[in-house]
Kinemage of the C-alpha trace (Angstrom):
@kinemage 1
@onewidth
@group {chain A} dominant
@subgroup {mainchain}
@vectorlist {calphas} color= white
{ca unk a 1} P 0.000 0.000 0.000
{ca unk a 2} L 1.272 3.305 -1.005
{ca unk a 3} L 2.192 5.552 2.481
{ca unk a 4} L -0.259 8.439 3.066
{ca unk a 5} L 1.313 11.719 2.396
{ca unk a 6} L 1.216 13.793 5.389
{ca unk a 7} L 1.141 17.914 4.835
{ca unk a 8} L 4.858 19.113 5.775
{ca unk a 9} L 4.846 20.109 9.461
{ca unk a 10} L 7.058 22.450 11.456
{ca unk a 11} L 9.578 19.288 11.931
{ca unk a 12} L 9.562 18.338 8.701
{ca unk a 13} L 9.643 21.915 7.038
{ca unk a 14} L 13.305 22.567 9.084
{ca unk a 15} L 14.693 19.983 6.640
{ca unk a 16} L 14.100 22.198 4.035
{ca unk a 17} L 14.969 24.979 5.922
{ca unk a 18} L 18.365 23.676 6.963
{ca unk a 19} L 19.103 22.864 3.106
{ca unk a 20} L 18.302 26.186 1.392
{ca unk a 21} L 18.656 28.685 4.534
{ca unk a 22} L 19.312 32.316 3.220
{ca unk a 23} L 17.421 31.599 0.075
{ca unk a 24} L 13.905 32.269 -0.818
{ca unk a 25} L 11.979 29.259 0.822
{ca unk a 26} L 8.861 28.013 -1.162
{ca unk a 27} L 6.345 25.335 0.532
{ca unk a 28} L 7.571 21.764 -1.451
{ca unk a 29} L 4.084 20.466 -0.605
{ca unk a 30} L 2.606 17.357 0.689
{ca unk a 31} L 5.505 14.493 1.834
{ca unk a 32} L 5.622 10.858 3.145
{ca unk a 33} L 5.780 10.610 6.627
{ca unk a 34} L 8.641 7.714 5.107
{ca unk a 35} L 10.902 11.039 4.187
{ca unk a 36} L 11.486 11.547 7.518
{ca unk a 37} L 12.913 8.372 8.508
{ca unk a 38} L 16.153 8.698 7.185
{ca unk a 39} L 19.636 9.838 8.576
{ca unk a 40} L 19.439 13.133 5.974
{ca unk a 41} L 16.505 14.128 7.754
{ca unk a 42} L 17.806 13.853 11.615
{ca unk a 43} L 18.927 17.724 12.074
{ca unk a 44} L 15.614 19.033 10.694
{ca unk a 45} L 13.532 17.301 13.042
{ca unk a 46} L 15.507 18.229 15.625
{ca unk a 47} L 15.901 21.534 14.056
{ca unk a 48} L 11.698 21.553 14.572
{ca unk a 49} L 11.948 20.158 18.451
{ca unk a 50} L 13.737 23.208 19.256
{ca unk a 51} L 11.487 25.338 17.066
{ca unk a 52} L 8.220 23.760 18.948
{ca unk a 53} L 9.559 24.067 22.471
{ca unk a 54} L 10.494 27.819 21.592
{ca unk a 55} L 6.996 28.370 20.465
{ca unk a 56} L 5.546 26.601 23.353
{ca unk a 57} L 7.632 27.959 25.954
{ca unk a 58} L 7.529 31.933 25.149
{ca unk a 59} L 3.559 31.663 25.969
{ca unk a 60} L 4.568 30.507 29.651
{ca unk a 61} L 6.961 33.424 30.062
{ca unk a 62} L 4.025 35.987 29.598
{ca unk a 63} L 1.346 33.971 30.669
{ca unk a 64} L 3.123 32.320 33.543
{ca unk a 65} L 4.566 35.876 34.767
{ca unk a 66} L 0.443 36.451 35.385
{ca unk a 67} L 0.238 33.408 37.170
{ca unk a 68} L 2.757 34.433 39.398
{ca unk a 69} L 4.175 37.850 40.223
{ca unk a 70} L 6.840 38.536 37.634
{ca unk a 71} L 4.487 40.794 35.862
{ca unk a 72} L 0.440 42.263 35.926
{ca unk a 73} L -2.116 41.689 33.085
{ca unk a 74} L -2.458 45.523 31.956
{ca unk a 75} L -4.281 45.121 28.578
{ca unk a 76} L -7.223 43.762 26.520
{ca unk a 77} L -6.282 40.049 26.016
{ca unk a 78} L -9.243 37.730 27.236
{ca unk a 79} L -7.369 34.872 28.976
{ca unk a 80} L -4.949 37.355 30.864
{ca unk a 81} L -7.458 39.438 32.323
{ca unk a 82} L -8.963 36.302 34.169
{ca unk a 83} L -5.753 35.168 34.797
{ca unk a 84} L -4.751 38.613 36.868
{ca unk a 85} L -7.963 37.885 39.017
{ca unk a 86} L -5.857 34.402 40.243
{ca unk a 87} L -8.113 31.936 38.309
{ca unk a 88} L -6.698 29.449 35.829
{ca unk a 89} L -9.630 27.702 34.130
{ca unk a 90} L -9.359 25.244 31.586
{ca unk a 91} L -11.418 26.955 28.764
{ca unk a 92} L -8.610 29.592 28.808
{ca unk a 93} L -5.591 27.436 28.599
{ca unk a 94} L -6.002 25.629 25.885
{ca unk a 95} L -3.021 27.753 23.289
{ca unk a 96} L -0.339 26.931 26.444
{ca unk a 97} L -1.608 23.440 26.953
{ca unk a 98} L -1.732 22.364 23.209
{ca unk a 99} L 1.482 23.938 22.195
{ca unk a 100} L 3.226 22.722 25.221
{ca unk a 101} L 2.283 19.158 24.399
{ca unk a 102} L 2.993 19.204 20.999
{ca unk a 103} L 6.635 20.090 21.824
{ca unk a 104} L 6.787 17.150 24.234
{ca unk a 105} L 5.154 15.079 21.760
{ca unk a 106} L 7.323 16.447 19.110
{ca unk a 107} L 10.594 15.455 20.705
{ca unk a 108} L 9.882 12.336 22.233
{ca unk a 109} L 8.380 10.786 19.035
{ca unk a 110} L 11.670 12.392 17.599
{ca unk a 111} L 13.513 10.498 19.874
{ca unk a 112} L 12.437 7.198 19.086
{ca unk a 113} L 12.502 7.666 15.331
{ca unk a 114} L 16.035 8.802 15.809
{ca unk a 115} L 16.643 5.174 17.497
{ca unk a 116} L 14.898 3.466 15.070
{ca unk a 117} L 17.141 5.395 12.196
{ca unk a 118} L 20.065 5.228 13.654
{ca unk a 119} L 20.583 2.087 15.246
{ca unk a 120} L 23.659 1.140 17.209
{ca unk a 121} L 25.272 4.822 15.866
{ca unk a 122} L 22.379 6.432 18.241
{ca unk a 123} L 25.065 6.368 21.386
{ca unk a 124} L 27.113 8.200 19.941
{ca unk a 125} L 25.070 10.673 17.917
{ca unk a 126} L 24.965 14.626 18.457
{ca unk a 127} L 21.271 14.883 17.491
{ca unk a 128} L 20.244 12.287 19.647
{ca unk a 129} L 21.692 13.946 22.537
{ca unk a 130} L 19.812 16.904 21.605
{ca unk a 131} L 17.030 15.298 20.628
{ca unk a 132} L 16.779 13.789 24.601
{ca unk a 133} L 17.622 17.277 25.946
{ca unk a 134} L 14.977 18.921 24.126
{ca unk a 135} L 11.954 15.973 25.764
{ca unk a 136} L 13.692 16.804 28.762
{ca unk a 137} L 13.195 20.537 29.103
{ca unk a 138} L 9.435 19.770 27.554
{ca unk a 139} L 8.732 17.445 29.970
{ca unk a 140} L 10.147 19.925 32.600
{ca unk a 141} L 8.156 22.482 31.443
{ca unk a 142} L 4.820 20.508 31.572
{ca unk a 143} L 5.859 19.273 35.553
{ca unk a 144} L 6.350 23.020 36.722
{ca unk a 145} L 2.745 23.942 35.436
{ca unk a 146} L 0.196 21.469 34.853
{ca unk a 147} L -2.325 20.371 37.435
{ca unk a 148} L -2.042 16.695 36.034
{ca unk a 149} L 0.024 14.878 33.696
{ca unk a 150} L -1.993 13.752 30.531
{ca unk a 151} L 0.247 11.329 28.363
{ca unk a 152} L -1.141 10.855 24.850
{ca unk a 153} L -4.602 10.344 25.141
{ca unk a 154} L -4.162 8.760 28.824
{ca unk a 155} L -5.536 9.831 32.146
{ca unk a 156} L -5.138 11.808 34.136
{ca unk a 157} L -1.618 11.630 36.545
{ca unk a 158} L 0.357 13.017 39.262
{ca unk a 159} L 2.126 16.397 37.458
{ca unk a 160} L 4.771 15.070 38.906
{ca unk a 161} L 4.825 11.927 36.344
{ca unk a 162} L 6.709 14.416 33.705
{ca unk a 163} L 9.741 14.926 36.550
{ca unk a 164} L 10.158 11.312 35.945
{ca unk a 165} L 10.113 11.613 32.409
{ca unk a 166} L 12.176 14.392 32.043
{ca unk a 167} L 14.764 12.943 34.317
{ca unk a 168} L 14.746 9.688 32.002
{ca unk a 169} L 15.606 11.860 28.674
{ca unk a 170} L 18.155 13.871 30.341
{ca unk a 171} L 20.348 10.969 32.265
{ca unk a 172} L 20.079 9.374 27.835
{ca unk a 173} L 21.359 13.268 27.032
{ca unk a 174} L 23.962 12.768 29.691
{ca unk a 175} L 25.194 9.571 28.827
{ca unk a 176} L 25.271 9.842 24.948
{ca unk a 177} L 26.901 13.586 25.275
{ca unk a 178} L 29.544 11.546 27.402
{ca unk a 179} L 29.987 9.204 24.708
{ca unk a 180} L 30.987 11.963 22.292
{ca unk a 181} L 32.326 13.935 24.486
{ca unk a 182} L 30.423 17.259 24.244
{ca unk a 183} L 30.680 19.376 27.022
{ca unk a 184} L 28.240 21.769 26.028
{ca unk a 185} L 25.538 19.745 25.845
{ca unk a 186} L 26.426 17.734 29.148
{ca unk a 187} L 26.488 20.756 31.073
{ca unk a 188} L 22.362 21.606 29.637
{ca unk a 189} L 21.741 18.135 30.451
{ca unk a 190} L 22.989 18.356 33.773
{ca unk a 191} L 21.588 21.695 34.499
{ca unk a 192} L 18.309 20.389 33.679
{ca unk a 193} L 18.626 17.498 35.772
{ca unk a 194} L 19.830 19.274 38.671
{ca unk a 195} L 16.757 21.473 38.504
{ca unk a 196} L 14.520 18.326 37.974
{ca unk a 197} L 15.854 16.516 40.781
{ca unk a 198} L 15.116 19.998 42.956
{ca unk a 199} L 11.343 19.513 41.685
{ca unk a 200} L 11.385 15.841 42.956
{ca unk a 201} L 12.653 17.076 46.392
{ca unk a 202} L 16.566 15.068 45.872
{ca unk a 203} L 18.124 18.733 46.773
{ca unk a 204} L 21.571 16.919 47.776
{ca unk a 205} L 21.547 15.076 44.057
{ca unk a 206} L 20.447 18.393 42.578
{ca unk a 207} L 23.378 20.358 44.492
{ca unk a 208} L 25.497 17.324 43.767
{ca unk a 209} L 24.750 18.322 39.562
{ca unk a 210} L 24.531 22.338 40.129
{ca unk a 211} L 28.268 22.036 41.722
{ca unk a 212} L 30.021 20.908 38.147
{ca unk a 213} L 27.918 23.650 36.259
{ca unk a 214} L 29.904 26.965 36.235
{ca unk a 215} L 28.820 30.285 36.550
{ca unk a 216} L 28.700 31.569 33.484
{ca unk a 217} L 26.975 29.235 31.791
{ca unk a 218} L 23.667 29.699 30.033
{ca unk a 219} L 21.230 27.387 27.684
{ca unk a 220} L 18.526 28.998 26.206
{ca unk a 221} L 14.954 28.983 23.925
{ca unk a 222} L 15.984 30.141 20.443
{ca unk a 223} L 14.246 32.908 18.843
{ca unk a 224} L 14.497 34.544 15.853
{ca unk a 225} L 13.710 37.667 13.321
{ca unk a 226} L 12.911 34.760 10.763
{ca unk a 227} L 9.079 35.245 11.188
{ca unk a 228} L 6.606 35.663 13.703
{ca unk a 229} L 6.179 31.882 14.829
{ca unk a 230} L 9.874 32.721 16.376
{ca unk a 231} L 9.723 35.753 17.728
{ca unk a 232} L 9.433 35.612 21.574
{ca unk a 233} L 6.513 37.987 21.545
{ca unk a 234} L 8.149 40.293 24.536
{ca unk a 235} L 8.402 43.886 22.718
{ca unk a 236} L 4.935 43.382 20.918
{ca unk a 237} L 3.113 42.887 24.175
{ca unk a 238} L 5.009 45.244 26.768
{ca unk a 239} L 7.169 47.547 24.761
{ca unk a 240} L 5.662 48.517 21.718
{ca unk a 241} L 2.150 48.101 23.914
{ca unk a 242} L 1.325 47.727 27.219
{ca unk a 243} L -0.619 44.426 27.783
{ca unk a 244} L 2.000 43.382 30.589
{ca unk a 245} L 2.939 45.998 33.617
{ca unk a 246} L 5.291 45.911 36.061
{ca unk a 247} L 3.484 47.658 38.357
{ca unk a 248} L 2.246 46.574 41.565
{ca unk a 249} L 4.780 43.978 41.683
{ca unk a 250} L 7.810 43.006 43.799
{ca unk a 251} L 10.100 44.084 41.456
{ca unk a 252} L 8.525 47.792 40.771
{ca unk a 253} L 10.995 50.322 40.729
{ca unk a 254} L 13.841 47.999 42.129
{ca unk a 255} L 17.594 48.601 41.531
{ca unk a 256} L 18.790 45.630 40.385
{ca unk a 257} L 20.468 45.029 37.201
{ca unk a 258} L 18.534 41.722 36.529
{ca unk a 259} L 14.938 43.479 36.232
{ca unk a 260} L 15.760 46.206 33.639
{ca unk a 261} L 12.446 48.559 33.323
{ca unk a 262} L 11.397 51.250 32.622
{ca unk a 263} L 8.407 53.918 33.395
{ca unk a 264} L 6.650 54.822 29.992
{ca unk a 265} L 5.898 58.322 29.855
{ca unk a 266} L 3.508 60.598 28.052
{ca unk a 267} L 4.524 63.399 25.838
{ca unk a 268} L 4.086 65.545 28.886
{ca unk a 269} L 6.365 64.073 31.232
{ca unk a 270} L 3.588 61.669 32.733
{ca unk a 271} L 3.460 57.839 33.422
{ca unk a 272} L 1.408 56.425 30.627
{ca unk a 273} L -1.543 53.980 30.975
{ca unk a 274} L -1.368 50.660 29.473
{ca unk a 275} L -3.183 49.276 27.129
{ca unk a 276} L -5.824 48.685 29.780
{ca unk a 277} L -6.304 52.491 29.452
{ca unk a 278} L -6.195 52.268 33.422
{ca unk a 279} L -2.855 50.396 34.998
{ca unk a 280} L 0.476 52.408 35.035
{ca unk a 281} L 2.681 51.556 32.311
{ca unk a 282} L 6.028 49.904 33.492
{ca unk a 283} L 8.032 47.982 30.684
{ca unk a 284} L 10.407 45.600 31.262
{ca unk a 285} L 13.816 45.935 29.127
{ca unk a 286} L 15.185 42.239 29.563
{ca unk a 287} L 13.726 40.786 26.157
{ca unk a 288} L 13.719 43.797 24.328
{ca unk a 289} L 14.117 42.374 20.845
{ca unk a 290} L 12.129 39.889 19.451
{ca unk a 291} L 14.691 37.769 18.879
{ca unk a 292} L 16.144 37.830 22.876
{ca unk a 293} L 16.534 33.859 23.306
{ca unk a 294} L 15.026 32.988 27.076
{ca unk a 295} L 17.363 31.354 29.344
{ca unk a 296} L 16.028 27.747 30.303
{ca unk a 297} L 19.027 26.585 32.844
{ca unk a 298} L 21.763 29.352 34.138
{ca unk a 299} L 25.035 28.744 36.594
{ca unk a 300} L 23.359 31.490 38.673
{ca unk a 301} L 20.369 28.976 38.817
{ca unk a 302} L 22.501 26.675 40.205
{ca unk a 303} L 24.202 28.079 42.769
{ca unk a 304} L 20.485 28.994 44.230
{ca unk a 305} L 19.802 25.638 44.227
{ca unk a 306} L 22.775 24.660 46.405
{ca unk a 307} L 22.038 27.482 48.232
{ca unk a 308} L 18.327 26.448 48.842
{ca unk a 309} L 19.775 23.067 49.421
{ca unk a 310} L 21.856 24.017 52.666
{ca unk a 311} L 18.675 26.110 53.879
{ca unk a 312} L 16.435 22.953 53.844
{ca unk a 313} L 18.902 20.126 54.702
{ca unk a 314} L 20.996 21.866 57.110
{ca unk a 315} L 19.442 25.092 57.679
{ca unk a 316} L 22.821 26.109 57.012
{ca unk a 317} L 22.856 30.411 56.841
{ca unk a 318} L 26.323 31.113 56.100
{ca unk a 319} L 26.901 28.376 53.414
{ca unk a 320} L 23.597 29.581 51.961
{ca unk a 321} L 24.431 32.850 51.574
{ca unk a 322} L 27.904 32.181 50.316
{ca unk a 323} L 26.318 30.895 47.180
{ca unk a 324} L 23.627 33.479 46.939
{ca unk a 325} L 26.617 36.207 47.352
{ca unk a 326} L 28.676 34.514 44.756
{ca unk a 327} L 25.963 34.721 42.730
{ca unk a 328} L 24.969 38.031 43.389
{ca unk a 329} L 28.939 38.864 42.661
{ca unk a 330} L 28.486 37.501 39.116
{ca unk a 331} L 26.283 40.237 38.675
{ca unk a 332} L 27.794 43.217 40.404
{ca unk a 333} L 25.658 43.246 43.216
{ca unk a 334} L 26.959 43.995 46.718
{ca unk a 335} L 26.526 40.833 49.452
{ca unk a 336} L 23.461 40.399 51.711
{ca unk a 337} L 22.973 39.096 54.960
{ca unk a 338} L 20.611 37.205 57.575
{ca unk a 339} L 20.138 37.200 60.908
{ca unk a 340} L 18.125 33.992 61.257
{ca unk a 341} L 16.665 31.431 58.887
{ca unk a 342} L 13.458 33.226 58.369
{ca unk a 343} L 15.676 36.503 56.521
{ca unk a 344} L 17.601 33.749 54.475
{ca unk a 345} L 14.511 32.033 53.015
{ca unk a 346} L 13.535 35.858 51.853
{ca unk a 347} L 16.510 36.581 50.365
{ca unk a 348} L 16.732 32.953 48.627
{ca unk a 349} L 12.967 33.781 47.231
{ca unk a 350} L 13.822 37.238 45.921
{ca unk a 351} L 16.951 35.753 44.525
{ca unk a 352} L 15.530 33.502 42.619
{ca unk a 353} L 12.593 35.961 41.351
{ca unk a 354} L 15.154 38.075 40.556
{ca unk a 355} L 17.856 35.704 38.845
{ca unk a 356} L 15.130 34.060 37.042
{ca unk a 357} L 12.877 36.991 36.110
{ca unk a 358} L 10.558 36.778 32.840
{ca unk a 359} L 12.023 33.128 31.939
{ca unk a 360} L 9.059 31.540 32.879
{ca unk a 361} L 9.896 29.431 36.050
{ca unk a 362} L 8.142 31.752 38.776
{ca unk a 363} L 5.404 30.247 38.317
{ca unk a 364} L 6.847 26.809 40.024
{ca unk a 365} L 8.686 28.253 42.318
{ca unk a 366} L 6.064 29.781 44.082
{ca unk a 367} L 3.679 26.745 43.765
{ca unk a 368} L 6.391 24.807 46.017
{ca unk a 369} L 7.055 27.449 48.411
{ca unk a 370} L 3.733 27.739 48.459
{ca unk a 371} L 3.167 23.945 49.836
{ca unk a 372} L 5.881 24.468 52.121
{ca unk a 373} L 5.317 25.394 55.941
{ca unk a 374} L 7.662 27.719 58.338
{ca unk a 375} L 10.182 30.483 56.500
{ca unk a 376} L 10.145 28.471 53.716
{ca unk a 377} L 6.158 29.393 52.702
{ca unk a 378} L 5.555 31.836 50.293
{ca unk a 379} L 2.305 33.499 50.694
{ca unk a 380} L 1.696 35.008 46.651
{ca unk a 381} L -0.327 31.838 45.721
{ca unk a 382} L -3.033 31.937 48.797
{ca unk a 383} L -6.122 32.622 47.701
{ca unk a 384} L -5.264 31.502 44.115
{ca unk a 385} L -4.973 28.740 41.369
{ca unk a 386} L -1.672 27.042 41.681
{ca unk a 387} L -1.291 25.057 38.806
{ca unk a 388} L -2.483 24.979 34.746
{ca unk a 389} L -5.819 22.469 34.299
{ca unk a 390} L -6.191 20.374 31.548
{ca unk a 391} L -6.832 22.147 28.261
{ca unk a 392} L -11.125 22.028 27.768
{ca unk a 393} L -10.309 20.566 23.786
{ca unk a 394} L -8.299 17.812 25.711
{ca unk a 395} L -11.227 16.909 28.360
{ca unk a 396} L -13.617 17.144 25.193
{ca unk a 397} L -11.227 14.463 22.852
{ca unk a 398} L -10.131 12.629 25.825
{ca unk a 399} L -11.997 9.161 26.081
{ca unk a 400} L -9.965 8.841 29.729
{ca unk a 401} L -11.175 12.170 30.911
């Protein structure tokens, strides 16, 4: 039986893209899903992992910074505006929860076709490293949000299901980057994994990986100029117009080189309104180019993570703050200090707002806090939804919902 053409998708259209880039691209057409198994064909669909997460993961950077306090709701966009009143509901979510799927989808169907073309060569394959790393950070970014884990068509799960998952693809991203020696992609791997195992509550094996990741390093979401489908969306919404605020929040007005703003002013010297026509108009300055790529694992990160490590093992102050300071050094920021354990869980929760500010991981990190009792509680999420449901078009096509 012939094999059903399939209409060229983002993973498959990278191919092409990868072949004639800097040329005038024109749509081939319809292709066999059989053109993609093939070894010619490996960077494009990994090309189109990356591509999917990016497009997946720039609507949790916005969205997610209403969710949690990186940023206000200040415009006309329908699913914002309910999510600024604290409510998540599942007939708003469905954009983040399909596109955030897809990417998981995306790379772990990528994986195994990768195994499949590649055979015994897949251990010691570049792609297939990145291939892993990519389901990872999906899988990662499905864990920090969602309510419930939804595999394919299954039931519903524990969220934390995708921490399991995710740690699977990135000890494979580990061990074949070993094999071929690539440092670069060992240290994302790691980095991931350290900040997985955090989410699983192993701080000691997470401060055991953050400890071999240095400072400086940095893996990031790619975006682009290329078209809008990779542009991060940042300058559209709060610099060029005002649907996202600072305002109100706990980074208004604060000196710190990490949350770059800036007041908006009216041609007479006033604060202009956003697009609300009503909030104050505070832009941030960190993405401000469409093509900014969004940091998705940072050496900073890490040493907060050993940091938050010695605070809840050991309720250790001074080696906590050693790694908060060193970090804090990195930037050019002068040292802080604690009296007691309740000042150091503070500082290690503005730290990590601050370190980690519009890259879409807030969210999570006040969800835990916010399940935690004594200094460790953070109080942002009382009173409000603390995790993303399932998507309404899921419940409605779901036989197991």
């Amino acid at each position: 039986m012939m094999q059903k053409p399939i209409f060229i998708t983002t993973v498959a259209a990278m191919i092409f893209t990868l072949i004639i880039s800097g040329c005038d691209v024109q749509n081939p057409g319809p292709i066999a899903e059989d053109s993609l198994n093939s070894e010619e064909a490996i960077p494009g669909l990994v090309t189109g992992m990356s591509s999917d997460f990016s497009l997946g993961y720039r609507v949790t950077t916005y969205w997610g910074g209403v969710w949690s306090d990186d940023m206000i709701h200040s415009g006309t966009f329908a699913a914002p505006t309910i999510f600024r009143t604290g409510s998540i509901n599942s007939e708003d979510v469905d954009p983040w929860w399909g596109s955030a799927h897809r990417a998981r989808w995306v790379a772990e169907n990528g994986v195994e076709r990768i195994q499949n073309i590649l055979g015994e060569e897949y251990d010691q394959n570049f792609y297939a490293a990145r291939a892993n790393l990519f389901a990872g950070f999906a899988n990662r970014h499905l864990g920090e949000n969602v309510c419930h884990a939804v595999i394919d068509g299954g039931p519903a799960e524990d969220f934390t299901v995708h921490f399991d998952r995710a740690e699977d693809y990135l000890n494979e991203s580990l061990r074949i980057a070993e094999n071929i020696g690539n440092s670069e992609l060992y240290d994302a791997a790691l980095a991931a994994r350290a900040s997985v195992l955090a989410a699983k509550g192993d701080w000691v094996g997470a401060a055991n990986d953050a400890m071999e990741i240095p400072i400086e390093f940095r893996h990031e979401a790619v975006y682009s100029l290329n078209s809008g489908r990779e542009n991060n969306n940042w300058p559209t919404n709060t610099i060029d117009r005002g649907e996202y605020s600072v305002y109100s929040t706990p980074w208004d007005g604060v000196d710190d080189p990490r949350l770059p703003q800036e007041v908006v002013l009216t041609a007479d010297g006033d604060t202009a309104t956003a697009a609300d026509g009503n909030t104050p108009w505070i832009s941030q300055l960190k993405h401000e180019t469409e093509a900014d790529n969004i940091a998705l694992a940072k050496g900073t990160e890490m040493l907060l993570i050993r940091a938050e490590m010695e605070l809840r093992e050991n309720q250790d102050i001074d080696e906590a703050l050693g790694y908060i300071n060193e970090g804090r050094d990195f930037h050019g920021l002068d040292p802080v200090e604690a009296d007691n354990l309740e000042e150091a869980w503070d500082i290690l929760h503005y730290e990590r707002g601050a370190d980690m500010w519009l890259e879409g991981r807030r969210f999570w990190d006040l969800r835990r806090w916010n399940n935690d009792e004594g200094p460790a509680n953070h109080p942002f999420l009382d009173g409000r939804d603390n995790c993303v449901p399932i998507g309404l078009e899921e419940i409605g096509s779901n036989e197991n919902l």
